[in-house]
N, C-alpha and C positions, 0 to 999 in steps of 0.2 A: 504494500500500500504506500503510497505518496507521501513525502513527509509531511504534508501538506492535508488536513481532514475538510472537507464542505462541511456545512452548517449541520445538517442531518445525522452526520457519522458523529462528530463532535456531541451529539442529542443524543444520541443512543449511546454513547460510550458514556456520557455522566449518568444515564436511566440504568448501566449496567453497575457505576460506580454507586450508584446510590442504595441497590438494593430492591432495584424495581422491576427486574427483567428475568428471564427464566429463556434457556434455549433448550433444545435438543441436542440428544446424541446421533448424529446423522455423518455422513460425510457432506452432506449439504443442509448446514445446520438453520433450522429456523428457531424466530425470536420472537417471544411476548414483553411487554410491556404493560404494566401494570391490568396484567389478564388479557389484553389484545393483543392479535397479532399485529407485528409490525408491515406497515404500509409499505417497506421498499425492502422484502426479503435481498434483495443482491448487494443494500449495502452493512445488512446484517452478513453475511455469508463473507464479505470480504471481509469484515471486522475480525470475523472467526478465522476464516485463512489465511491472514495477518498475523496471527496470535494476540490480538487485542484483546480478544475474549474467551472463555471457556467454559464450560461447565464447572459448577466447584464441587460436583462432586458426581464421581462414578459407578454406582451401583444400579443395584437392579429397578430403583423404586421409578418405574414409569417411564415415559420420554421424555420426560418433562424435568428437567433441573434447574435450581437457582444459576444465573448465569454472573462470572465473577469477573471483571477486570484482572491483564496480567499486569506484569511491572512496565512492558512494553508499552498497554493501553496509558496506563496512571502518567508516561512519560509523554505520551500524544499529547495528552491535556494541560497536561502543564504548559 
């Protein structure tokens, strides 16, 4: 990804920093936000394939996980 984020990516990555977001375990991960799904899956999906994002945690419970900023996100925003 760009070192450079658009408004949107920027938006989703504080909604991930904050605690409001949940993705999946996919290879093509989708993202809710505070219970809906996000309007622009592909700039969720690159956030993920960036390593910006991740699930924080890997078990069996659902497809569904809380979604956690890495150190690489938390350094986007700054």
């Amino acid at each position: 990804m760009d070192d450079e984020l658009n408004h949107r990516a920027r938006a989703l990555l504080r909604a991930v920093a904050a605690g409001r977001a949940e993705v999946t375990h996919s290879q093509e991960p989708d993202l809710r936000v505070d219970g809906l799904l996000c309007s622009d899956q592909s700039a969720a999906r690159q956030l993920a394939h960036a390593g910006l994002v991740r699930p924080a945690r890997h078990d069996d419970g659902g497809p569904w996980a809380p979604a956690e900023i890495t150190p690489a996100g938390l350094a986007m925003l700054a």
